[in-house]
N, CA, C and O atoms as a GROMACS GRO file, in nm:
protein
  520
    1UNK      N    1   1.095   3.076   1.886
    1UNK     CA    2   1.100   3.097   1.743
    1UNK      C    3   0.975   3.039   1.679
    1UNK      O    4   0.937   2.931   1.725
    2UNK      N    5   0.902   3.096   1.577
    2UNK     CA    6   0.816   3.104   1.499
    2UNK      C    7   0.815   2.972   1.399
    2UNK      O    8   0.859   2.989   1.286
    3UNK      N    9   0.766   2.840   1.436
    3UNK     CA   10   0.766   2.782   1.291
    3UNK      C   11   0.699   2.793   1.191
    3UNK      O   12   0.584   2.752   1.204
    4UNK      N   13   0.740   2.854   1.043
    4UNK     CA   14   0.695   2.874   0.955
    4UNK      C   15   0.546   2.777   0.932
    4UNK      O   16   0.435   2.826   0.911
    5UNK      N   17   0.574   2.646   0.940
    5UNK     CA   18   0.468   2.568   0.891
    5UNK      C   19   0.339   2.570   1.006
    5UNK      O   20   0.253   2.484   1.026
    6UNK      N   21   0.357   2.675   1.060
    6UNK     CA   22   0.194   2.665   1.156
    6UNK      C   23   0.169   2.821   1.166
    6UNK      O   24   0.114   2.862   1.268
    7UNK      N   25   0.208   2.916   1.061
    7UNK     CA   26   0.197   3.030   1.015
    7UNK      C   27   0.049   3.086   1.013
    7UNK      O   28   0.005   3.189   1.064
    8UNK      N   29  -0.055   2.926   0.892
    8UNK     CA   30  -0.163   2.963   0.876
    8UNK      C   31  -0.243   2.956   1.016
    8UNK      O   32  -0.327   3.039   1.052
    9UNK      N   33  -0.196   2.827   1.098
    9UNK     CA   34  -0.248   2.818   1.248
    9UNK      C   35  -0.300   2.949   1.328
    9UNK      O   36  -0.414   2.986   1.353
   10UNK      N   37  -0.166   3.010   1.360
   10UNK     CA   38  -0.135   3.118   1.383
   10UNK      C   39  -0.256   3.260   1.353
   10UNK      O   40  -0.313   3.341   1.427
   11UNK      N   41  -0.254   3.234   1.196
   11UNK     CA   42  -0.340   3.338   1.176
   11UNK      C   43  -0.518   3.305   1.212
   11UNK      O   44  -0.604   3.393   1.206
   12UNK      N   45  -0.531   3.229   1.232
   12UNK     CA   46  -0.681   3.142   1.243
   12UNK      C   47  -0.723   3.156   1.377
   12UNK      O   48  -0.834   3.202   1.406
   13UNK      N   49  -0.614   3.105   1.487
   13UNK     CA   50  -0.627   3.109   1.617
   13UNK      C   51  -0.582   3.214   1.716
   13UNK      O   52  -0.469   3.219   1.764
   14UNK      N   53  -0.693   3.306   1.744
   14UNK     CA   54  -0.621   3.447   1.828
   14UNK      C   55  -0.614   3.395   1.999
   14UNK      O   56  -0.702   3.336   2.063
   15UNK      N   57  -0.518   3.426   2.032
   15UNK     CA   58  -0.514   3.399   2.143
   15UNK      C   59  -0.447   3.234   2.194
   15UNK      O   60  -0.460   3.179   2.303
   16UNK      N   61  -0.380   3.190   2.084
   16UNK     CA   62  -0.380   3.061   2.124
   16UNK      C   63  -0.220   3.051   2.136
   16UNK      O   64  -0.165   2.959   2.196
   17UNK      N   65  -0.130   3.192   2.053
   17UNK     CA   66   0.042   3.156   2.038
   17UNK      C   67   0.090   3.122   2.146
   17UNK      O   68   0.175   3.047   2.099
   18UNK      N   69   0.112   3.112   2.302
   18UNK     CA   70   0.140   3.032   2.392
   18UNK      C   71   0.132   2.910   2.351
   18UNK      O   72   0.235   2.856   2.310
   19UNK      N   73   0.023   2.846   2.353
   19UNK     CA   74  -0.007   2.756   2.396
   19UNK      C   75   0.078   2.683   2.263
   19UNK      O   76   0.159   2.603   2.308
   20UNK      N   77   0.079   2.688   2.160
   20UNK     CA   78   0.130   2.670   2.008
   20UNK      C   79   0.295   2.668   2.056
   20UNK      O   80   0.379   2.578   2.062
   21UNK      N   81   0.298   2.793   2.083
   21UNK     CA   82   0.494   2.762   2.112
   21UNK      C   83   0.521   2.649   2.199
   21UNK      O   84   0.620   2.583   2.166
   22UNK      N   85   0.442   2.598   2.333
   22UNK     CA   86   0.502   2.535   2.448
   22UNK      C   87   0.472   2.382   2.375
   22UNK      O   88   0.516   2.273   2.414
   23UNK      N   89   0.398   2.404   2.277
   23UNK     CA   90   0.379   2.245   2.191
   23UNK      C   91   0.527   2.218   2.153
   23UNK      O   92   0.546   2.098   2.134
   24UNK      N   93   0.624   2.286   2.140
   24UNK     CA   94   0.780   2.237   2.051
   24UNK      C   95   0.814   2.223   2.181
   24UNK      O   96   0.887   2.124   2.184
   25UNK      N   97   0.798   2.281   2.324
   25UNK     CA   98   0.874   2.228   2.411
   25UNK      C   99   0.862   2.208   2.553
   25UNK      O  100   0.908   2.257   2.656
   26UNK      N  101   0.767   2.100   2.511
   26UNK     CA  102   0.692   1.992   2.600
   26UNK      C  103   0.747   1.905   2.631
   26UNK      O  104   0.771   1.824   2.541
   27UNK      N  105   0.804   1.866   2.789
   27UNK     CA  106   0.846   1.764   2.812
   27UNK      C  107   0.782   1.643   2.795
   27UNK      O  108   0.661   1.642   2.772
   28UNK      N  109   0.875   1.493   2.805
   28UNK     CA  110   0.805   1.383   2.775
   28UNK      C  111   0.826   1.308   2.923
   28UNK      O  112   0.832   1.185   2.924
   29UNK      N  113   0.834   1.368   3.024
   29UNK     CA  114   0.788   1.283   3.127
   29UNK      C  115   0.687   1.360   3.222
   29UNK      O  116   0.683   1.483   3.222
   30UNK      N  117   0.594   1.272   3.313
   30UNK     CA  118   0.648   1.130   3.265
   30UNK      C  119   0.556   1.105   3.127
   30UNK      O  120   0.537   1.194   3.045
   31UNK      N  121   0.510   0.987   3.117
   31UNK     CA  122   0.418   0.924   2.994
   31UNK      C  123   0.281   0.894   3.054
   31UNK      O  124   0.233   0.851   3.159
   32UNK      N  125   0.231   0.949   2.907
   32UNK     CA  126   0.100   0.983   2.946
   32UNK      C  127   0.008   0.930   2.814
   32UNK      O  128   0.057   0.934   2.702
   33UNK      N  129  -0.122   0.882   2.835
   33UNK     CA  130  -0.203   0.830   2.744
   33UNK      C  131  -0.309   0.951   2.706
   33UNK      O  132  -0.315   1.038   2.792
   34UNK      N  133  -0.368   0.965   2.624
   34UNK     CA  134  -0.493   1.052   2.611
   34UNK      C  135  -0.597   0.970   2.540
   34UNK      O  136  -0.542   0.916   2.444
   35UNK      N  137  -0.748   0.933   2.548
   35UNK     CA  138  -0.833   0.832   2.526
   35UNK      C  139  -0.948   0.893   2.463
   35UNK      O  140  -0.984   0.991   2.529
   36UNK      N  141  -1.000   0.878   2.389
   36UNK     CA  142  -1.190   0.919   2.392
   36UNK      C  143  -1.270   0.799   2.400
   36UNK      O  144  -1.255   0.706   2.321
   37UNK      N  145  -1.376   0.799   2.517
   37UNK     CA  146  -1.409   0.698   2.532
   37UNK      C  147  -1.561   0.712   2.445
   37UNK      O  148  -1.632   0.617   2.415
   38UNK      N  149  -1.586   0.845   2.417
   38UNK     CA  150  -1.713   0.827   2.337
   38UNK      C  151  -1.693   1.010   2.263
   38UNK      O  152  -1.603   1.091   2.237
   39UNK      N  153  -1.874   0.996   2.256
   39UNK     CA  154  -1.830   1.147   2.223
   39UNK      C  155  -1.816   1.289   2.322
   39UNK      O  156  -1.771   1.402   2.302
   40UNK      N  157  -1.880   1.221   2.438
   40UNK     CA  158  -1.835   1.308   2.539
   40UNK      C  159  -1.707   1.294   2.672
   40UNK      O  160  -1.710   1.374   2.766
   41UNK      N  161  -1.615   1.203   2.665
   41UNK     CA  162  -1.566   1.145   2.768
   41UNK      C  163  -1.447   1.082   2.719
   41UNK      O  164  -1.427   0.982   2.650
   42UNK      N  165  -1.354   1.187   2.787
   42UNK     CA  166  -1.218   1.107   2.728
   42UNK      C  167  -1.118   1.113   2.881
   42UNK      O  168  -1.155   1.191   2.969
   43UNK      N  169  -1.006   1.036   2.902
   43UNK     CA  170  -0.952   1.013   3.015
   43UNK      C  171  -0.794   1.001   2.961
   43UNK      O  172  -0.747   0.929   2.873
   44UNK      N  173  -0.710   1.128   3.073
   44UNK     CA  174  -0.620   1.094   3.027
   44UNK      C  175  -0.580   0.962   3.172
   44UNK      O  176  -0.640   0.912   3.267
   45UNK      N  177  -0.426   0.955   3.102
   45UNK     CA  178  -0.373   0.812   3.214
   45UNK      C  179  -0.234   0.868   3.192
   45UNK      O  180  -0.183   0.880   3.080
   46UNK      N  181  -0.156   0.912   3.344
   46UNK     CA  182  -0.036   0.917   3.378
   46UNK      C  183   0.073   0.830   3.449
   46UNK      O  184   0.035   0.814   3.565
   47UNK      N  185   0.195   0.765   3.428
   47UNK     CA  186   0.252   0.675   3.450
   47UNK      C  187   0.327   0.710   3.563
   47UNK      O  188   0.446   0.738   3.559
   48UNK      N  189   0.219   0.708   3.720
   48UNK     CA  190   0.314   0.765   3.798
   48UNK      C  191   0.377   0.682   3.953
   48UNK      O  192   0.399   0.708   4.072
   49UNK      N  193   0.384   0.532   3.824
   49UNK     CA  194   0.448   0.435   3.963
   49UNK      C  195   0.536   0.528   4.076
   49UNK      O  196   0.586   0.641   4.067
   50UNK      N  197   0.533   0.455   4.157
   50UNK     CA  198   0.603   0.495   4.275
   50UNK      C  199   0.598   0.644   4.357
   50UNK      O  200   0.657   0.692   4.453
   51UNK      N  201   0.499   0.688   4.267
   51UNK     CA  202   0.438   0.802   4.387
   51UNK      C  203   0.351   0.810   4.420
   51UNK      O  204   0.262   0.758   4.352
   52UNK      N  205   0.312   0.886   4.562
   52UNK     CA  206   0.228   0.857   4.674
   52UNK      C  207   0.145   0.970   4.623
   52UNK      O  208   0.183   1.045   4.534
   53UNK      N  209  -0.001   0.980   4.698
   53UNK     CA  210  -0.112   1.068   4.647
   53UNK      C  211  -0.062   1.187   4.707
   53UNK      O  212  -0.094   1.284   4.638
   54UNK      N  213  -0.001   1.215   4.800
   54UNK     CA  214   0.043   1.336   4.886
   54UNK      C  215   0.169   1.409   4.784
   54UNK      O  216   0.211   1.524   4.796
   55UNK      N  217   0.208   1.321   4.699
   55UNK     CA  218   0.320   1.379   4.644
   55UNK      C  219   0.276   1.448   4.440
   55UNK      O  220   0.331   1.510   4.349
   56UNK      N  221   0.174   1.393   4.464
   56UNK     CA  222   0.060   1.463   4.334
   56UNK      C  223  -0.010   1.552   4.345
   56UNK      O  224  -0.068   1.547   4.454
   57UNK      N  225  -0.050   1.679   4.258
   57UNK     CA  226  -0.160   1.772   4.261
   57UNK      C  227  -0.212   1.768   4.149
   57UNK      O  228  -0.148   1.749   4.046
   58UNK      N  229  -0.354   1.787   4.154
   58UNK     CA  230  -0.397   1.822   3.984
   58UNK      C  231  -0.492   1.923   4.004
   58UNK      O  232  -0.578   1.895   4.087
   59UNK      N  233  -0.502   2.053   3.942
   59UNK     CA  234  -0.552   2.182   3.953
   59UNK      C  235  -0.631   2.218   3.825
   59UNK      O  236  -0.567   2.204   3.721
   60UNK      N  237  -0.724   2.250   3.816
   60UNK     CA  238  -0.756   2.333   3.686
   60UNK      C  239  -0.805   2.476   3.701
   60UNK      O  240  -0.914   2.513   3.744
   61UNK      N  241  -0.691   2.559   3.650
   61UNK     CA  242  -0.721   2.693   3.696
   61UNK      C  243  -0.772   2.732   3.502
   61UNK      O  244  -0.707   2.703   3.401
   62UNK      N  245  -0.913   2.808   3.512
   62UNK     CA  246  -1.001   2.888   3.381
   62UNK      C  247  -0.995   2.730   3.349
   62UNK      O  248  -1.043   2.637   3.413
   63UNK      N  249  -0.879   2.728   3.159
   63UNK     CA  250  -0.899   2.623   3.084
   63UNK      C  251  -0.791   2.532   3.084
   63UNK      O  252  -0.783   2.447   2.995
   64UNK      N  253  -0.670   2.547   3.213
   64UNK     CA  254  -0.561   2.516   3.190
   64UNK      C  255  -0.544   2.380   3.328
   64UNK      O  256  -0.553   2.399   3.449
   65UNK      N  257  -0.518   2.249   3.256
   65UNK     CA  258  -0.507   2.158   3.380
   65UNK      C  259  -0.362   2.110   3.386
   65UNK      O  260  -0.292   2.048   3.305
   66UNK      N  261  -0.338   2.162   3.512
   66UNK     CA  262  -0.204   2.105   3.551
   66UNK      C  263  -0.208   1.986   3.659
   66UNK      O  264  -0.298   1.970   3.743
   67UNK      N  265  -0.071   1.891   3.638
   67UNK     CA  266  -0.075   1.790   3.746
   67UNK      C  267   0.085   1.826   3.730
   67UNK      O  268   0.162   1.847   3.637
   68UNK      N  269   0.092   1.822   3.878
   68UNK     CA  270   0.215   1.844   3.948
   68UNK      C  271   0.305   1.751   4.022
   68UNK      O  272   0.281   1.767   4.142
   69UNK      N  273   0.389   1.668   4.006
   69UNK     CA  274   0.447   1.563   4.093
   69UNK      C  275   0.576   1.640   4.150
   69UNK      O  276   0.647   1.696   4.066
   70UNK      N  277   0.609   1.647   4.277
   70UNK     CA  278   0.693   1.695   4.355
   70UNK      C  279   0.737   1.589   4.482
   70UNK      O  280   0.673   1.557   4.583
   71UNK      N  281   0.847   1.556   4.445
   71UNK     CA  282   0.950   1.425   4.542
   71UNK      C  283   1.017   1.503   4.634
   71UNK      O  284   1.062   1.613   4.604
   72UNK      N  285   1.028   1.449   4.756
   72UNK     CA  286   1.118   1.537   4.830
   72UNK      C  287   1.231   1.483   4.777
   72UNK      O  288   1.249   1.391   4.697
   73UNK      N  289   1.307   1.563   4.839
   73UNK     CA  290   1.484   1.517   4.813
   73UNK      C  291   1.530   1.483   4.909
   73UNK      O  292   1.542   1.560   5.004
   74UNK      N  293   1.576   1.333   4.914
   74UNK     CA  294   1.633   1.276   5.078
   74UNK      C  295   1.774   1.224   4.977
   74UNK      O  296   1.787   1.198   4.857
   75UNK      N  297   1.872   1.223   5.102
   75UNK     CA  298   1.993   1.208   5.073
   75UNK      C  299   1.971   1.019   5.039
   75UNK      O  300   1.916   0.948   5.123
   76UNK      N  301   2.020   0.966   4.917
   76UNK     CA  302   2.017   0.861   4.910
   76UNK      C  303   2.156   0.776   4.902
   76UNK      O  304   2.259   0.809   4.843
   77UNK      N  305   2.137   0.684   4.960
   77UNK     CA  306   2.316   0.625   5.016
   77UNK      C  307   2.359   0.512   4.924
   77UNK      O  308   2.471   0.461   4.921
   78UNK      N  309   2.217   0.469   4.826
   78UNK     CA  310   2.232   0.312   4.793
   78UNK      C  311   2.347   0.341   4.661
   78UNK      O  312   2.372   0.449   4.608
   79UNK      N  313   2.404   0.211   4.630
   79UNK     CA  314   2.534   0.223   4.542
   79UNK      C  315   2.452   0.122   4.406
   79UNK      O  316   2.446   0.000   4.387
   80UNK      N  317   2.388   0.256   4.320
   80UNK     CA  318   2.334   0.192   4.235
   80UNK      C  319   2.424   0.174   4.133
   80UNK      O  320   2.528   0.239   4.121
   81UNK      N  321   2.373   0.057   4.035
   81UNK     CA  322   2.463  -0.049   3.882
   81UNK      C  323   2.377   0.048   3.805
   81UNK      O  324   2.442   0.138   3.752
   82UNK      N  325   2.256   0.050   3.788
   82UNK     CA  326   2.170   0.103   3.661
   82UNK      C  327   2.046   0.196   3.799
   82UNK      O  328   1.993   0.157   3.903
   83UNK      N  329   2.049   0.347   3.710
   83UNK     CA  330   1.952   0.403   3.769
   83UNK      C  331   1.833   0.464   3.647
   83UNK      O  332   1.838   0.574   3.591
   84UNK      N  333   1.724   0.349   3.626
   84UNK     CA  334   1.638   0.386   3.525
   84UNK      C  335   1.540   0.443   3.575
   84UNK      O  336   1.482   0.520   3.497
   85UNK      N  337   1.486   0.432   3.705
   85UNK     CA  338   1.358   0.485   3.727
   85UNK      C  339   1.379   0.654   3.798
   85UNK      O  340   1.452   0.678   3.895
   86UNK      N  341   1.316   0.733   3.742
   86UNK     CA  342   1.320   0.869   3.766
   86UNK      C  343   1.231   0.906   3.858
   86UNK      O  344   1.108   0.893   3.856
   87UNK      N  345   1.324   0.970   3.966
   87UNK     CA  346   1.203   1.044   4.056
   87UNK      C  347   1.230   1.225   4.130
   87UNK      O  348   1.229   1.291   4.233
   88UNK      N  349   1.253   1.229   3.980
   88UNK     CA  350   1.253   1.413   3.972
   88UNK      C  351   1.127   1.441   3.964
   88UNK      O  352   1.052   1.371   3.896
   89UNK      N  353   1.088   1.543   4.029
   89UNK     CA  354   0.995   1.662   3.964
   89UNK      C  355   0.969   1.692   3.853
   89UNK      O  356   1.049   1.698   3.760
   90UNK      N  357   0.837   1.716   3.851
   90UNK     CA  358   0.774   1.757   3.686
   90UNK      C  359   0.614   1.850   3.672
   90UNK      O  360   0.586   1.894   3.783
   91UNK      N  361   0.552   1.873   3.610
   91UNK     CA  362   0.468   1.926   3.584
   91UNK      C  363   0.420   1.937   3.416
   91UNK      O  364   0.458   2.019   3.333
   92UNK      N  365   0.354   1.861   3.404
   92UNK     CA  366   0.220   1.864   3.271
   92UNK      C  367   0.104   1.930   3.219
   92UNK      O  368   0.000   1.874   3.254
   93UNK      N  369   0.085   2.047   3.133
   93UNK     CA  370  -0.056   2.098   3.152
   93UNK      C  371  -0.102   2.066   2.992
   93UNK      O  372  -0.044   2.026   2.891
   94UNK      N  373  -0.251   2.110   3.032
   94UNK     CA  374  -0.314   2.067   2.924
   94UNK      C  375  -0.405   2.207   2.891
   94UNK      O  376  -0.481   2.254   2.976
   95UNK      N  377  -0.394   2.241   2.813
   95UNK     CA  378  -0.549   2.335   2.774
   95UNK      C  379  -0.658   2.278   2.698
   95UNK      O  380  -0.671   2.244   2.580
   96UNK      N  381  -0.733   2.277   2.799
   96UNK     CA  382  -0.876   2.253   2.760
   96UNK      C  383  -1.001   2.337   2.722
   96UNK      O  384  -1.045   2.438   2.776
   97UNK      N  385  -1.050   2.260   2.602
   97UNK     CA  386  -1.135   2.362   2.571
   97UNK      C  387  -1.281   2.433   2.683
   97UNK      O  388  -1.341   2.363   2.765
   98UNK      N  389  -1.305   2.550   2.663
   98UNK     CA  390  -1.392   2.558   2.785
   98UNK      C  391  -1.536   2.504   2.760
   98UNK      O  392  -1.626   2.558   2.825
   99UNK      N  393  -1.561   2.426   2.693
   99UNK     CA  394  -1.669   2.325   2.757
   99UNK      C  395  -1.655   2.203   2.783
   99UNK      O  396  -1.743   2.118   2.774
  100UNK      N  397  -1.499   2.180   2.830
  100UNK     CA  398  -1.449   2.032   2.934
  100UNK      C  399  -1.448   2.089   3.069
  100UNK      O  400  -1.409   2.204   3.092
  101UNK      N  401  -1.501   1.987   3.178
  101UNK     CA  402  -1.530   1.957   3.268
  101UNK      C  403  -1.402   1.873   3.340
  101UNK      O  404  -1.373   1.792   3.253
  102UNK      N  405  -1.313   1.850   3.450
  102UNK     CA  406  -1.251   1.741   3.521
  102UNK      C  407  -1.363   1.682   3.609
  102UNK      O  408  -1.411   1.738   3.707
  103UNK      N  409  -1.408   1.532   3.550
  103UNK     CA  410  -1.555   1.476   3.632
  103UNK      C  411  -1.462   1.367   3.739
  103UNK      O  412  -1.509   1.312   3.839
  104UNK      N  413  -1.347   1.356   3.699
  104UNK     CA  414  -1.296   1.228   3.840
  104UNK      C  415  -1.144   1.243   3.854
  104UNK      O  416  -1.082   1.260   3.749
  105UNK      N  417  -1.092   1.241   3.941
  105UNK     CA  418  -0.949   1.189   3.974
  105UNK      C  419  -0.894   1.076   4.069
  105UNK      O  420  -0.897   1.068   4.192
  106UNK      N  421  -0.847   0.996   3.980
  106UNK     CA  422  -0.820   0.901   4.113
  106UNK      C  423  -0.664   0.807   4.036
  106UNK      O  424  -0.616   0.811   3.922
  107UNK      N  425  -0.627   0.737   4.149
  107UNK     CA  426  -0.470   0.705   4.166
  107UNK      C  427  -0.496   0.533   4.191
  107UNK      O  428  -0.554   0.467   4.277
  108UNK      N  429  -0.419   0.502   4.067
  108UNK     CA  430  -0.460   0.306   4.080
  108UNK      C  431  -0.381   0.238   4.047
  108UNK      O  432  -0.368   0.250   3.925
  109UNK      N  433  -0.302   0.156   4.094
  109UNK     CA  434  -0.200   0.088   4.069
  109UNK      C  435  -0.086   0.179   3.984
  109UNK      O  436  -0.044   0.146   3.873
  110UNK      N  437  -0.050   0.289   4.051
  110UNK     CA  438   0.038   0.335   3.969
  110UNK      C  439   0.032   0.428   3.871
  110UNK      O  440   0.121   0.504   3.830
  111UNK      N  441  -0.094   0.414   3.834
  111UNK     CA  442  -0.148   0.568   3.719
  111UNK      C  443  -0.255   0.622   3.792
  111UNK      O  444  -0.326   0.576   3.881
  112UNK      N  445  -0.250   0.735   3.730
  112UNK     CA  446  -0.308   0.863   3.742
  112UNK      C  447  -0.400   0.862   3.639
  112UNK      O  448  -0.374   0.876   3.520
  113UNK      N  449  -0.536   0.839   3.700
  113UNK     CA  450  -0.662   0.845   3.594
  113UNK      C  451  -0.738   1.011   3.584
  113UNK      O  452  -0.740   1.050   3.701
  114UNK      N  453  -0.779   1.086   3.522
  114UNK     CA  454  -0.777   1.186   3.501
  114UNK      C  455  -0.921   1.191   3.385
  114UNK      O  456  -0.890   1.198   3.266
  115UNK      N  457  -1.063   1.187   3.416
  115UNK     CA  458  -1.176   1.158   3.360
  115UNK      C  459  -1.245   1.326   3.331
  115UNK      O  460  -1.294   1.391   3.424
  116UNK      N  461  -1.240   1.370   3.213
  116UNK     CA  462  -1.294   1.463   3.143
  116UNK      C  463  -1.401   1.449   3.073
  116UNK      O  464  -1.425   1.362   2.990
  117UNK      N  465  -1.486   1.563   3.119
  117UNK     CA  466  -1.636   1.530   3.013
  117UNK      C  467  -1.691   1.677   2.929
  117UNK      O  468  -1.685   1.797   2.955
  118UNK      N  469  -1.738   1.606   2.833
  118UNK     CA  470  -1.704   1.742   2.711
  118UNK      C  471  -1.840   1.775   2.726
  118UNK      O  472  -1.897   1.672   2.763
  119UNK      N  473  -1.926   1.873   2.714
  119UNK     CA  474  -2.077   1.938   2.746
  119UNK      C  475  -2.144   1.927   2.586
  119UNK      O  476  -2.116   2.010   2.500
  120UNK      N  477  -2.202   1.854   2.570
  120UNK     CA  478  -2.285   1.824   2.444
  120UNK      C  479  -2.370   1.916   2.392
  120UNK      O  480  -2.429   1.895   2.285
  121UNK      N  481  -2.391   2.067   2.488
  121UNK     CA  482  -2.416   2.180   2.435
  121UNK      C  483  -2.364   2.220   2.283
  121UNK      O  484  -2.255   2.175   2.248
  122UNK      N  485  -2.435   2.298   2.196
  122UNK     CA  486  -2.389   2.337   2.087
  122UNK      C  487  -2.292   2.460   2.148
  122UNK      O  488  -2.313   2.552   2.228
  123UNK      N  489  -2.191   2.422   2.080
  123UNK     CA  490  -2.118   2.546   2.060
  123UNK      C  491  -2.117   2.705   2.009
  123UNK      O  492  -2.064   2.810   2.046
  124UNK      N  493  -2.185   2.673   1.928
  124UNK     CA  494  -2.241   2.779   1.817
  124UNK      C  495  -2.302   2.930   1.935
  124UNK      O  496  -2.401   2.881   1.991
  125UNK      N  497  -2.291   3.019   1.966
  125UNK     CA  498  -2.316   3.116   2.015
  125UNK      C  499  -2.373   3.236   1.908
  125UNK      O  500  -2.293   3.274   1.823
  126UNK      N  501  -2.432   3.263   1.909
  126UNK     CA  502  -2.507   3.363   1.826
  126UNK      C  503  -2.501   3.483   1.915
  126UNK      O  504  -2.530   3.488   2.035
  127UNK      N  505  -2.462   3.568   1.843
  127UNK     CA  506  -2.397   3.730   1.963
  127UNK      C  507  -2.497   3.806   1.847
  127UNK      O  508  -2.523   3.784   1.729
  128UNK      N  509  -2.546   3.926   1.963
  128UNK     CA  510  -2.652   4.053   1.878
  128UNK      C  511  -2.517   4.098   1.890
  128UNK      O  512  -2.415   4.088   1.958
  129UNK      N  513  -2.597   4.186   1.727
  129UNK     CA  514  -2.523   4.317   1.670
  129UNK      C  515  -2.573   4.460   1.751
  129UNK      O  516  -2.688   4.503   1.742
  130UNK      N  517  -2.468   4.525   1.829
  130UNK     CA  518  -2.509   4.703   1.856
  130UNK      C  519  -2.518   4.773   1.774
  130UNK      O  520  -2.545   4.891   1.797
   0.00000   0.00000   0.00000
Protein backbone atom coordinates (compact mmCIF):
# COMPACT_ATOMS: atom_id res chain seq x y z
CA UNK A 1 0.00 0.00 0.00
CA UNK A 2 0.88 3.47 -1.11
CA UNK A 3 1.69 5.97 1.72
CA UNK A 4 0.15 9.08 0.97
CA UNK A 5 2.90 11.17 2.67
CA UNK A 6 5.80 10.07 0.26
CA UNK A 7 3.43 10.75 -2.78
CA UNK A 8 5.72 13.78 -3.70
CA UNK A 9 8.84 11.19 -3.25
CA UNK A 10 7.30 9.05 -5.51
CA UNK A 11 6.80 11.51 -8.15
CA UNK A 12 10.56 12.86 -8.09
CA UNK A 13 12.15 9.43 -7.97
CA UNK A 14 11.61 7.09 -11.15
CA UNK A 15 12.58 3.92 -10.59
CA UNK A 16 13.03 3.93 -6.97
CA UNK A 17 9.04 2.48 -5.76
CA UNK A 18 10.62 -0.86 -4.62
CA UNK A 19 12.98 0.21 -2.87
CA UNK A 20 10.45 3.02 -1.05
CA UNK A 21 7.83 0.23 -0.29
CA UNK A 22 10.47 -2.38 1.37
CA UNK A 23 11.43 0.85 3.64
CA UNK A 24 7.80 0.13 5.72
CA UNK A 25 8.92 -3.42 5.83
CA UNK A 26 12.27 -3.83 6.85
CA UNK A 27 13.21 -6.07 9.33
CA UNK A 28 15.06 -5.00 12.53
CA UNK A 29 17.38 -7.82 12.93
CA UNK A 30 19.79 -8.11 13.48
CA UNK A 31 21.10 -4.36 14.53
CA UNK A 32 22.96 -2.50 12.59
CA UNK A 33 24.90 0.94 12.76
CA UNK A 34 25.40 3.17 9.61
CA UNK A 35 28.50 5.87 10.07
CA UNK A 36 30.10 8.62 7.80
CA UNK A 37 33.41 8.79 8.56
CA UNK A 38 34.13 11.76 6.25
CA UNK A 39 32.98 12.85 3.02
CA UNK A 40 33.84 9.91 1.22
CA UNK A 41 33.71 6.87 3.65
CA UNK A 42 31.11 5.59 5.63
CA UNK A 43 30.97 1.96 7.37
CA UNK A 44 28.20 0.13 8.19
CA UNK A 45 28.56 -2.27 11.60
CA UNK A 46 26.40 -5.47 12.05
CA UNK A 47 25.71 -7.13 15.44
CA UNK A 48 26.55 -10.57 14.54
CA UNK A 49 27.86 -12.16 17.87
CA UNK A 50 27.98 -15.70 17.71
CA UNK A 51 28.36 -16.31 14.12
CA UNK A 52 31.09 -17.85 12.34
CA UNK A 53 32.52 -16.27 8.94
CA UNK A 54 31.33 -19.47 7.03
CA UNK A 55 27.88 -18.78 8.21
CA UNK A 56 27.90 -14.98 6.62
CA UNK A 57 27.77 -13.72 2.97
CA UNK A 58 27.95 -10.26 1.74
CA UNK A 59 27.30 -9.76 -2.11
CA UNK A 60 26.81 -6.69 -4.08
CA UNK A 61 24.97 -7.47 -7.09
CA UNK A 62 24.61 -3.68 -9.74
CA UNK A 63 23.59 -1.22 -6.61
CA UNK A 64 22.10 -3.62 -4.22
CA UNK A 65 24.26 -5.00 -1.04
CA UNK A 66 23.09 -7.86 0.63
CA UNK A 67 24.52 -9.72 3.78
CA UNK A 68 23.12 -12.95 4.42
CA UNK A 69 23.38 -14.91 7.81
CA UNK A 70 22.25 -18.55 7.49
CA UNK A 71 22.49 -21.02 10.84
CA UNK A 72 22.16 -24.48 10.31
CA UNK A 73 19.45 -26.08 12.21
CA UNK A 74 20.74 -28.74 14.71
CA UNK A 75 18.35 -30.34 16.98
CA UNK A 76 18.95 -28.54 20.33
CA UNK A 77 18.32 -30.57 23.67
CA UNK A 78 19.27 -27.78 26.28
CA UNK A 79 16.19 -26.95 28.75
CA UNK A 80 16.31 -23.28 28.43
CA UNK A 81 14.71 -20.52 31.55
CA UNK A 82 15.11 -17.41 29.11
CA UNK A 83 15.90 -17.72 25.34
CA UNK A 84 17.10 -14.07 24.31
CA UNK A 85 19.73 -14.60 21.92
CA UNK A 86 18.45 -15.31 18.32
CA UNK A 87 19.95 -17.50 15.92
CA UNK A 88 17.49 -17.55 12.99
CA UNK A 89 18.24 -16.59 9.62
CA UNK A 90 18.08 -13.26 8.07
CA UNK A 91 19.08 -11.14 5.29
CA UNK A 92 19.66 -7.15 5.04
CA UNK A 93 20.06 -5.13 1.83
CA UNK A 94 21.00 -1.86 1.17
CA UNK A 95 20.78 0.17 -2.11
CA UNK A 96 23.51 1.99 -2.89
CA UNK A 97 24.01 4.73 -4.83
CA UNK A 98 26.08 3.84 -7.98
CA UNK A 99 29.06 5.76 -7.19
CA UNK A 100 29.63 3.59 -3.80
CA UNK A 101 32.21 1.21 -3.88
CA UNK A 102 32.37 -2.01 -0.98
CA UNK A 103 36.38 -1.12 -0.19
CA UNK A 104 36.60 -3.80 2.96
CA UNK A 105 34.87 -6.59 4.76
CA UNK A 106 35.91 -8.00 7.73
CA UNK A 107 34.46 -9.86 11.02
CA UNK A 108 35.77 -8.60 14.67
CA UNK A 109 34.78 -9.44 17.79
CA UNK A 110 31.39 -10.09 16.84
CA UNK A 111 30.49 -7.37 14.22
CA UNK A 112 30.45 -7.21 10.85
CA UNK A 113 32.43 -4.20 9.54
CA UNK A 114 31.28 -3.33 6.11
CA UNK A 115 33.67 -0.15 4.67
CA UNK A 116 32.10 1.86 1.69
CA UNK A 117 33.69 4.54 -0.34
CA UNK A 118 31.74 7.16 -2.17
CA UNK A 119 33.79 8.39 -5.67
CA UNK A 120 34.36 12.16 -5.29
CA UNK A 121 33.68 12.36 -9.01
CA UNK A 122 31.05 15.01 -9.88
CA UNK A 123 27.96 13.63 -10.43
CA UNK A 124 26.61 15.98 -12.77
CA UNK A 125 26.61 14.15 -16.30
CA UNK A 126 25.98 16.35 -19.15
CA UNK A 127 24.17 14.11 -22.02
CA UNK A 128 24.18 15.61 -25.94
CA UNK A 129 21.00 16.40 -27.43
CA UNK A 130 20.05 14.17 -30.97
Amino acid sequence: MKNPMLDPIYQTMIGFENMLNRAHSTSTYPPYNLYKCDDHNYVIEIAVSGWKKSELDVSLAGTTLTVTGTKEQTEDTKNYLVRGLAHRSWTRTWTLEPDISVEDVELCDGVLYIELYANPKSKTRHLDIK
